[in-house]
Structures are given as structure tokens and as C-alpha cells.
C-alpha positions as CSV (number, residue, x, y, z in Angstrom):
1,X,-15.1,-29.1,27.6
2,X,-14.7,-28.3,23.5
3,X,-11.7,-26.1,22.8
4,X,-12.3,-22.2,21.8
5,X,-12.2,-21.6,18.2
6,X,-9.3,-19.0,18.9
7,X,-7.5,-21.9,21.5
8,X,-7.4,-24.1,18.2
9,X,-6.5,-21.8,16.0
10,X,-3.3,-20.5,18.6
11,X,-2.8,-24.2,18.7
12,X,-2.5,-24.7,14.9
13,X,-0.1,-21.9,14.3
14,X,1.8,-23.3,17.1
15,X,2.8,-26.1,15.1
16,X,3.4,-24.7,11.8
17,X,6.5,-23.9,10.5
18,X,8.3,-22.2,7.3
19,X,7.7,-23.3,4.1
20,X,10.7,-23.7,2.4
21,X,9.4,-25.1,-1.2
22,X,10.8,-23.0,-3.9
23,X,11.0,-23.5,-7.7
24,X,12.3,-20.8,-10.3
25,X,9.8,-20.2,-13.1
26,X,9.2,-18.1,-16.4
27,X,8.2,-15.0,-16.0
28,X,5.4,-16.1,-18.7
29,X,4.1,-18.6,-16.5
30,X,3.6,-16.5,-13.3
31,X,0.7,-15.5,-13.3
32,X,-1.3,-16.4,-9.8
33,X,2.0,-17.9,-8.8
34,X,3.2,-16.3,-4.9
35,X,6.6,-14.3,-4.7
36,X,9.5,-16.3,-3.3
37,X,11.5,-13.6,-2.8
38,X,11.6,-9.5,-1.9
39,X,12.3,-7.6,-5.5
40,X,14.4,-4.5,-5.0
41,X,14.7,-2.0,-7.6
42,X,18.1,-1.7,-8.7
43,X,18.7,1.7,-10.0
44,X,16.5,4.6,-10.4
45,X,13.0,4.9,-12.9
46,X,13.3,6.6,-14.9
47,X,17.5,7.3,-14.4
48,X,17.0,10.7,-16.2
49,X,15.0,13.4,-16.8
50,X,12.3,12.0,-19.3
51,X,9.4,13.6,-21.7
52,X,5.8,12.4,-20.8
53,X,4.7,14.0,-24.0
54,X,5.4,14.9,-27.8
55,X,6.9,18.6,-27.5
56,X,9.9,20.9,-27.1
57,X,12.7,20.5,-24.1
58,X,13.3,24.1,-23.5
59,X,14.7,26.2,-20.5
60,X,11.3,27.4,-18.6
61,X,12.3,31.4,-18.1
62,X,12.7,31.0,-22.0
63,X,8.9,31.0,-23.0
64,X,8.5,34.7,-24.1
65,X,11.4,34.0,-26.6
66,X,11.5,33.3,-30.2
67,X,13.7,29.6,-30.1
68,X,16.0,28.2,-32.2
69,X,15.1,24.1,-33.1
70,X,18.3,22.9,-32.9
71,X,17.4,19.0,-33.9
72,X,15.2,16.4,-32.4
73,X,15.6,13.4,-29.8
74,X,13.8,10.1,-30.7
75,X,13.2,7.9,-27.9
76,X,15.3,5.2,-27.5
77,X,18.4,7.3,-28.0
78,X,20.6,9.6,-26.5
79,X,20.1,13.4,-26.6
80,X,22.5,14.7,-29.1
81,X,22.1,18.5,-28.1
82,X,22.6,21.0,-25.0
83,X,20.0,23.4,-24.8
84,X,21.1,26.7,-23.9
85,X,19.1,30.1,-23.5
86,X,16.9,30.8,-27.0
87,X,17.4,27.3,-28.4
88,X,15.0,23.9,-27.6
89,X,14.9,20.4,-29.2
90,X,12.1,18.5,-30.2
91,X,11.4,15.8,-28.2
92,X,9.1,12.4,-28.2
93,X,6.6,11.0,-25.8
94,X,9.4,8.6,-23.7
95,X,12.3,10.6,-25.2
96,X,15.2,11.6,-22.5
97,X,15.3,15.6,-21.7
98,X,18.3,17.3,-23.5
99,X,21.0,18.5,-21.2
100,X,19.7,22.0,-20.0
101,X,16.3,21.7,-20.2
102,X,14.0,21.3,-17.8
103,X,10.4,21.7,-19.1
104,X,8.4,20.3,-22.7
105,X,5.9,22.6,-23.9
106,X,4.0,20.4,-25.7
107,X,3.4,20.5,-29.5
108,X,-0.3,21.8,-29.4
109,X,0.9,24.9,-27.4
110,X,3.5,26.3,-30.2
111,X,3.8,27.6,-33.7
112,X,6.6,26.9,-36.0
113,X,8.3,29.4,-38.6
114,X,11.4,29.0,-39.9
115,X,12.9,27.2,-38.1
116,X,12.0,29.1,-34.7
117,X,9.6,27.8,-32.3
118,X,7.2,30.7,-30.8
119,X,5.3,29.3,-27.6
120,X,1.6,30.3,-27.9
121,X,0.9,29.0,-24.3
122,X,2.9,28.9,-21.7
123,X,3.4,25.8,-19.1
124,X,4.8,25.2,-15.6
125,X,8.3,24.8,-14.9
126,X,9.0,21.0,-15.0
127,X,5.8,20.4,-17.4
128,X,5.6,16.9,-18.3
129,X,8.5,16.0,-17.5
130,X,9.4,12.7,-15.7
131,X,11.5,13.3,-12.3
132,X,14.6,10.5,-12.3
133,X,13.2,8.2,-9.4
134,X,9.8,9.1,-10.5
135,X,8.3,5.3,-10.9
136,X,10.8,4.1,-8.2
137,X,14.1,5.1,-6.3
138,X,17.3,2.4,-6.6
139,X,16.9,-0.3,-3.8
140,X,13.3,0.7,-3.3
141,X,11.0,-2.6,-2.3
142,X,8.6,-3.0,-5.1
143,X,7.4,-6.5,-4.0
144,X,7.0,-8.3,-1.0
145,X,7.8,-12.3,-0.5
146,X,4.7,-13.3,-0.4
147,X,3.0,-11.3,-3.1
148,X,0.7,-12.7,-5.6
149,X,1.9,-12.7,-9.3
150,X,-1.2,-10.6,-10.7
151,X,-1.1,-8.5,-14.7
152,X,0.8,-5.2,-13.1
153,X,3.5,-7.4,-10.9
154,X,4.3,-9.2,-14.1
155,X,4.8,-6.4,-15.8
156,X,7.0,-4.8,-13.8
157,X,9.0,-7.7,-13.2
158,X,9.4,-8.0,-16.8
159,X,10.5,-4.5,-16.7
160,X,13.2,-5.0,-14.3
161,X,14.6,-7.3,-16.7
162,X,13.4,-10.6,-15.2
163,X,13.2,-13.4,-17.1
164,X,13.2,-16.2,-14.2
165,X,11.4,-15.8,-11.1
166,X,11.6,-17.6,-7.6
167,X,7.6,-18.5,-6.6
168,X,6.3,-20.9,-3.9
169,X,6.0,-24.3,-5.0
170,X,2.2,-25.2,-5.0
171,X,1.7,-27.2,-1.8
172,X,0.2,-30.3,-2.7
173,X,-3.7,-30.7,-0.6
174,X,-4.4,-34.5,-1.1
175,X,-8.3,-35.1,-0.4
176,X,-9.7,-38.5,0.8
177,X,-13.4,-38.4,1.6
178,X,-15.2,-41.8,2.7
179,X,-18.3,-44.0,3.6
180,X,-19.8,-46.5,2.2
181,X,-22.9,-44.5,1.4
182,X,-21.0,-42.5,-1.3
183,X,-21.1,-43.0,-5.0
184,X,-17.9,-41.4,-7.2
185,X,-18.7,-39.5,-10.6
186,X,-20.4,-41.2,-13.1
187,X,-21.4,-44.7,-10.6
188,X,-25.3,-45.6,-10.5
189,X,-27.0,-45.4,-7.2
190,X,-27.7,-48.7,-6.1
191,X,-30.3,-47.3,-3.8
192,X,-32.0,-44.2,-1.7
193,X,-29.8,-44.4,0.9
194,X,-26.9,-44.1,-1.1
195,X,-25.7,-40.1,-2.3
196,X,-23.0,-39.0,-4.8
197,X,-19.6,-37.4,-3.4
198,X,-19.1,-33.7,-3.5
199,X,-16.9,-32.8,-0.5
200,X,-13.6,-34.3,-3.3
201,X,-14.4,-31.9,-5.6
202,X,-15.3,-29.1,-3.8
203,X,-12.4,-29.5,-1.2
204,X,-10.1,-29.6,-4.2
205,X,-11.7,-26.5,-6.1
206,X,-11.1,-24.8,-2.7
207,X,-7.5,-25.7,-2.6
208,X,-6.8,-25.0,-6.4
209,X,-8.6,-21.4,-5.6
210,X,-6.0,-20.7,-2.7
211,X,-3.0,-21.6,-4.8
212,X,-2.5,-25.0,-4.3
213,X,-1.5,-28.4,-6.7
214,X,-4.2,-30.9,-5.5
215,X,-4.5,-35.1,-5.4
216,X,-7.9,-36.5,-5.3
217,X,-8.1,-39.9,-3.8
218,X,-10.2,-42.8,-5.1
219,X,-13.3,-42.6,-2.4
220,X,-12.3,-44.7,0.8
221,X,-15.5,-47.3,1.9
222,X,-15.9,-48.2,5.5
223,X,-13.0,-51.1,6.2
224,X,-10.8,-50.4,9.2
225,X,-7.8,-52.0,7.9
226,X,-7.8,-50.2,4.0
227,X,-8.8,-46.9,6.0
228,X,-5.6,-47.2,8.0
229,X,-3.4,-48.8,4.7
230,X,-5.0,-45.5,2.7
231,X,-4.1,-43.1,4.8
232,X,-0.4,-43.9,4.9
233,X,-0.4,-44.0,1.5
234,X,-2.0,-41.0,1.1
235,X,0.1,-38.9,2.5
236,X,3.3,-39.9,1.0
237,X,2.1,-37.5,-1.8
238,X,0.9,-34.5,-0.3
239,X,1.7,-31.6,2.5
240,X,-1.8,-31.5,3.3
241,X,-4.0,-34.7,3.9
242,X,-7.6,-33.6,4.0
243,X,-10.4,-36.3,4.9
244,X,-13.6,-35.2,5.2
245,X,-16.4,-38.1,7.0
246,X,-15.7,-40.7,9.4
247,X,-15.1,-38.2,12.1
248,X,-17.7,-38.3,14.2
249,X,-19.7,-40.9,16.6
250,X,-20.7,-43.7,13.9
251,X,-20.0,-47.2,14.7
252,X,-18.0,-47.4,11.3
253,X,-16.2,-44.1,11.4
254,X,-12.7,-46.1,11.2
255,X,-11.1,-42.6,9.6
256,X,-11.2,-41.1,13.5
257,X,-9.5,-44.8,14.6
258,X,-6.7,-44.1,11.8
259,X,-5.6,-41.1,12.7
260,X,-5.1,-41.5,16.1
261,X,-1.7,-43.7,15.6
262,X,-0.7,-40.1,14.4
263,X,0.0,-36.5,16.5
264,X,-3.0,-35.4,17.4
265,X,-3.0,-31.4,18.3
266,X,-6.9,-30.2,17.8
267,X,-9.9,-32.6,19.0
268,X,-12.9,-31.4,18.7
269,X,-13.6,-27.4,18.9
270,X,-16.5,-25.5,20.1
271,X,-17.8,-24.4,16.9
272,X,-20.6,-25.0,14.2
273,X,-20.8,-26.3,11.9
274,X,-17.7,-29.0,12.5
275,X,-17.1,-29.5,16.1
276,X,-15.6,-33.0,15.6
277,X,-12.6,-31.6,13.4
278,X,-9.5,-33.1,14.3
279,X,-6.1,-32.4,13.1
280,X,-2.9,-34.3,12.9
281,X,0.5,-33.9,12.6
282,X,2.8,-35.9,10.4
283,X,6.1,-35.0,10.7
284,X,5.7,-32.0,8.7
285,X,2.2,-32.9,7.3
286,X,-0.8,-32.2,8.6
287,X,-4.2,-34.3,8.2
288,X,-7.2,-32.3,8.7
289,X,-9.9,-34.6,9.2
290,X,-13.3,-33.1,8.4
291,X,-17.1,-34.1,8.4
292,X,-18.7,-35.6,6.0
293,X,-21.6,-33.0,5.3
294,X,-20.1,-30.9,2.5
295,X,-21.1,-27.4,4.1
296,X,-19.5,-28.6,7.2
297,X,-16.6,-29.9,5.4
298,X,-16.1,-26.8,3.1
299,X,-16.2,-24.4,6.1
300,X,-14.1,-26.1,8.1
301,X,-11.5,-26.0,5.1
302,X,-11.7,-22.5,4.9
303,X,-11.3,-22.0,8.8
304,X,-8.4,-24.5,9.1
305,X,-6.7,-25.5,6.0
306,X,-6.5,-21.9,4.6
307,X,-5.1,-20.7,8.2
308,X,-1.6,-22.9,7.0
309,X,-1.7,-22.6,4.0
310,X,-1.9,-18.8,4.6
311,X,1.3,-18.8,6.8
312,X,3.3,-21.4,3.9
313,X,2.5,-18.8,1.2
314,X,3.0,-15.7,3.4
315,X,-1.1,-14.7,2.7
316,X,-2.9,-11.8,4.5
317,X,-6.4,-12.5,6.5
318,X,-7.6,-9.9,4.2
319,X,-10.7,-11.6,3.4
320,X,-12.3,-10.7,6.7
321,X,-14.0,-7.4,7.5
322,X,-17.7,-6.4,8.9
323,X,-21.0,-6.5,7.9
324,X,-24.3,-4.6,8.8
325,X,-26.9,-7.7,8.9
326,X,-30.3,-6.9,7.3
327,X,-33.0,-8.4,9.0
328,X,-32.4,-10.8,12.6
329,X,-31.1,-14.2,12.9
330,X,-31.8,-16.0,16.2
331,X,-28.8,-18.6,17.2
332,X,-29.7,-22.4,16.8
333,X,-26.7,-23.6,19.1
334,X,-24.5,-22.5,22.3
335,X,-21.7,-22.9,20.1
336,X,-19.9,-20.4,17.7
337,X,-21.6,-20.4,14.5
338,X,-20.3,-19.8,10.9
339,X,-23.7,-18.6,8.7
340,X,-24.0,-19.1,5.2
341,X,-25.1,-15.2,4.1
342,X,-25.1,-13.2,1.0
343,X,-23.0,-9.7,0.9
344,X,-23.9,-6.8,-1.2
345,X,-22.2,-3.4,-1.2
346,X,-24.6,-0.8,-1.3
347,X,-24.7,3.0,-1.0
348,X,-21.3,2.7,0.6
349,X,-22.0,-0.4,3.4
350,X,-21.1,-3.8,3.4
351,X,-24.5,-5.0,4.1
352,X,-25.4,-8.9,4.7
353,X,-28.3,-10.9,4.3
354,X,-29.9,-14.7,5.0
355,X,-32.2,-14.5,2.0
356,X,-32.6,-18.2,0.1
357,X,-30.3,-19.3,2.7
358,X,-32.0,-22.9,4.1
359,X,-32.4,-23.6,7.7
360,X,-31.6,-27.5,8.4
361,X,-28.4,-29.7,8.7
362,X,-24.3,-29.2,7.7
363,X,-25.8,-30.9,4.2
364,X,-27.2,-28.3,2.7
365,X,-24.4,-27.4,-0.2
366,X,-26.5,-25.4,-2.4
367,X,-26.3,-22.6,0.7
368,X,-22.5,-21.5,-0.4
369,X,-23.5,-21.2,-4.0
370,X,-23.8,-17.4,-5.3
371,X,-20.4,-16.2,-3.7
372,X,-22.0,-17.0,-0.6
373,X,-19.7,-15.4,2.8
374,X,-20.3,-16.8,6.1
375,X,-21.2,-14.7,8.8
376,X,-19.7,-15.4,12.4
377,X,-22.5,-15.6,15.4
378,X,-20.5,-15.0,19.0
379,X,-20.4,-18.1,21.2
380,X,-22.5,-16.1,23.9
381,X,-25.2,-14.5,21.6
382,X,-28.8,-15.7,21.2
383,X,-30.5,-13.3,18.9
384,X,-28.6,-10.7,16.2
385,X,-30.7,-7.7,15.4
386,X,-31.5,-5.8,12.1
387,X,-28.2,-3.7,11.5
388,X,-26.1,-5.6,14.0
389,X,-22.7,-5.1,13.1
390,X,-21.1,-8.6,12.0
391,X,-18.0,-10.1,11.6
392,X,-17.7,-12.0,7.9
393,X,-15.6,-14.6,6.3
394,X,-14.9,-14.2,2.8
395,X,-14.4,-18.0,1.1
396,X,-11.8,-18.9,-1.2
């Protein structure tokens, strides 16, 4: 009996452990790179009382007085006078308040004569003024381990006063596909029964997209003893050895042979596409062995690969959620099913659809294009109805 899809994913995580790969990096080259480390603030944002706006630092109950501009406070330097009752300072957009102050009346609200300031419109106390703490208190956490370096992160990382930052090393995903009956970029087909390989570079592009360095493998040909020499050599270069054919029940699948002189923790799981996945352990490596058709081999990446990655790099499941299926879809298997779809967000609904998806075989690569999702059919369902309510599977 084939393994639940939850079984093997309970038996994955079970043998994952922390990823401890850390490099320090310019903060100019972060970018897409996943926090190392918690950032705490260390003092207060602003530390003083601070103008949001070109105006006049005055005392609030003095708005019905004539006031006395005693100077003016650039920002970028210290406030040079007290304000007391029937006196005010002009102040700058980013300027700290003057020492008694506590509102700006902005310059469109007044009129200046000699010298005195009268306040044509009045303003709330505390009008735009910054509160000390007001983008963040002092040991606040402003980013989590585990965060990914995006434009705003950056920049407030660079406003801390960071110059070096600790990130996650890439893990390294090494891909090996095989078979004799596949051609590399750029060979001649010798004849019809002979296809180019796409799993390498799409298994790759998948593992650049989730953060990840990646080392593509010359393509392995059918030969029991090279499979089994390749392999070994293969992995001494990587964290994560990804195969993708010679999995299943071919006379010539030696890649299934090979990696049985390693750990083997999932065989097989009751799923589809992909039920002959297996996954080894290598000390700390994993090889994930994968089919050979490329939809097959891409979902399964997505299902299995990105679950350890996702615990290395401390990544949320946030690419799940539910969709309302327009139009039915009657199951093809007793097994769990992963459906190409297409998702569109429309009058407030997640809604997903089968439309130019192709019915057929695990080959058919052209059904992921289009930021294709895959939709997830229960084990024990035979028939989803228009507006079901369906689990989906964002990919990478």
C-alpha cells in the first residue's frame, strides 16, 4: 500500500534538520537574499520630537497670538532655541521640534509681518509632528530570521546603519536528469524516438526562483555502472541532488538501482502525478529522485524539494490558499491528484479554471506555462462541481 501524501511529507520533515550555512554580505547585494538573523531596533525612530512638514514649532494654546520668530531650525541640526509662550521657530520638513513646542502649523496656514507670525488657521495639538518611537520603539523586532531581503527591508536596514548583513547561503540544488532517449541543448535528433531535455532546466529555474545556487549535470545515458559513479560524484557538490527519470518500472531505469546503496525514507507515495518519487538521505543531503515526464518532475519539485528547502531558509507555506473552481472536473485516478489550472482574481474571489489545460500523460509541459497553479483533487473524490471550493498550490 502507497504512503499518504501527508505520511511522506511528516516523514520528510522528520529527517530535516537546521541549516546552518551563513555568509555575511553587502547590504548592496541583498536583494532576494533570506535574513540570517533577527534585527532589533536599537534606539528609538525618530529619538525626538520631529516636523513632518515645512512650518512653525509653536506651543498649541498659543494660536490666537501674534508670535515672535525667534530663528529657524534646518534639518540635520540641533534646535538652537526654546520656545516659550508668544514666540515659535521656523522649522523644516525632517527638522527636530524646538524645546517647548509641541505642534507645526504649517506655512500655508500663516502670514508673516514683521517679524511676527499671525496663524490664519488653526491646527490640532501635536499637528504634524513626529512622536519619538513613531517608526519604531528601541529593541523593537523589525525583521524576522528568515525574511526575504525585498526594496523596503533594504532600506531600512541601511537606515539602521548596516553596512554588512548575515543571509542564508544559497543551498546548492544539483540536477541530473537521464535516459538514453534524451538529447542536451543544441544536439541533433538522431531520430523520432529520441526528445530534447527540459526537466534540467526547468528543475533548475525552479530552484533559482526559490532562492537557491544551482549545478546542472551533463545528461546521465542508461549505463548502470556511470549511473552509480555519477551519482556519487554528484553530490559532492550540492545539498540537494535532484534526478528526475529512471525511477520507475523500465528495464533500464539503473537511477532507482543507484540510489538504493543510499537511506531510503519515502518510496513511492499515493499521489499523481509522481507516485514512484523516492527520496534519499546522504548524510545531510538529500536525493530526490523524480520522473522523467517534465510535468511530473516539476510538480513533484514543488511538493518535495520546496518543503526542505522551505524549513533551510525559514519560508512560510504562504503560497497555498483556496479556490472556487469554475466549471467540473471529473477525477482520472483513485489517487491524490495535483491539476494544472489557471487562477484569476475577480470581483473579490479567487476563482480557478481548466481552460487550455490538455488532458493526457505527466508530459504535457506546455500545461504549467501562463503562471499556471495546480489545484489539489482529494484522494476519495470522483467528480468536483462548478464552485467547489478547492485547495491550490501556488508554484515557484
Amino acid at each position: 500500500m502507497l504512503m499518504s501524501y501527508e505520511e511522506s511529507l511528516k516523514i520528510l520533515h522528520s529527517h530535516i534538520k537546521t541549516y546552518e550555512k551563513i555568509e555575511k554580505i553587502a547590504l548592496t547585494e541583498c536583494l532576494g537574499r533570506i535574513l540570517a538573523q533577527d534585527i532589533k531596533a536599537p534606539k528609538n525612530q525618530p529619538e525626538f520630537p520631529t516636523s513632518a512638514m515645512d512650518g512653525y514649532a509653536i506651543k498649541f494654546e498659543d494660536q490666537d497670538k501674534p508670535l515672535k520668530i525667534l530663528g529657524l531650525t534646518p534639518a540635520g541640526t540641533m534646535p538652537q532655541f526654546s520656545v516659550q509662550n508668544g514666540t515659535c521657530v521656523k522649522t523644516f520638513t525632517g527638522s527636530l521640534m524646538s524645546e517647548g513646542s509641541d505642534t507645526l502649523v504649517p506655512v500655508e496656514n500663516i502670514r508673516i509681518e514683521n517679524n511676527t507670525l499671525f496663524i490664519e488657521k488653526k491646527v490640532p495639538q501635536a499637528f504634524a509632528v513626529r512622536a519619538v518611537g513613531e517608526n519604531y520603539k528601541k529593541d523593537e523586532i523589525l525583521l524576522k530570521k528568515g525574511t526575504r531581503l525585498n526594496y523596503s527591508e533594504i532600506a531600512l536596514l541601511a537606515e539602521l546603519g548596516f553596512f554588512h548583513i548575515s543571509v542564508f547561503i544559497k543551498p546548492i540544488v544539483g540536477v541530473l536528469s537521464s535516459g538514453s532517449e534524451i538529447k542536451d541543448l543544441g544536439e541533433a535528433l538522431e531520430n523520432p524516438a529520441q526528445i530534447r531535455s527540459s526537466n534540467h532546466i526547468a528543475i533548475a529555474n525552479l530552484a533559482k526562483n526559490l532562492n537557491c545556487d544551482t549545478r546542472v549535470f551533463p545528461l546521465l545515458k542508461d549505463d548502470e555502472k556511470a549511473t552509480f559513479s555519477t551519482l556519487e560524484s554528484a553530490l559532492q557538490s550540492c545539498d540537494i541532488l535532484v534526478t528526475t527519470g529512471g525511477v520507475s518500472m523500465g528495464d533500464f531505469d539503473f537511477l532507482k538501482k543507484a540510489i538504493k546503496e543510499y537511506e531510503i525514507i519515502i518510496n513511492k507515495a499515493d499521489i499523481k502525478p509522481g507516485r514512484h518519487i523516492k527520496i534519499a538521505k546522504a548524510n545531510e543531503k538529500f536525493i530526490i529522485a523524480l520522473p522523467g515526464f517534465p510535468y511530473s518532475a516539476m510538480v513533484m519539485f514543488n511538493l518535495y524539494t520546496r518543503e526542505i528547502l522551505n524549513s533551510w531558509l525559514l519560508q512560510p507555506k504562504d503560497y497555498i490558499c483556496k479556490a472556487f473552481l469554475q466549471g467540473s472536473y471529473k477525477k482520472k485516478t483513485p489517487y491524490l491528484e495535483f491539476v494544472a489550472c489557471n487562477i484569476e482574481f475577480k470581483n473579490g474571489r479567487i476563482l480557478a479554471n481548466l481552460e487550455g489545460k490538455k488532458e493526457g500523460s505527466s508530459a504535457i509541459i506546455n500545461n504549467l506555462n501562463n503562471k499556471a497553479a495546480l489545484m489539489v483533487v482529494p484522494k476519495e473524490c470522483e467528480m468536483l462541481e462548478n464552485e467547489s471550493l478547492v485547495d491550490i498550490i501556488f508554484m515557484p
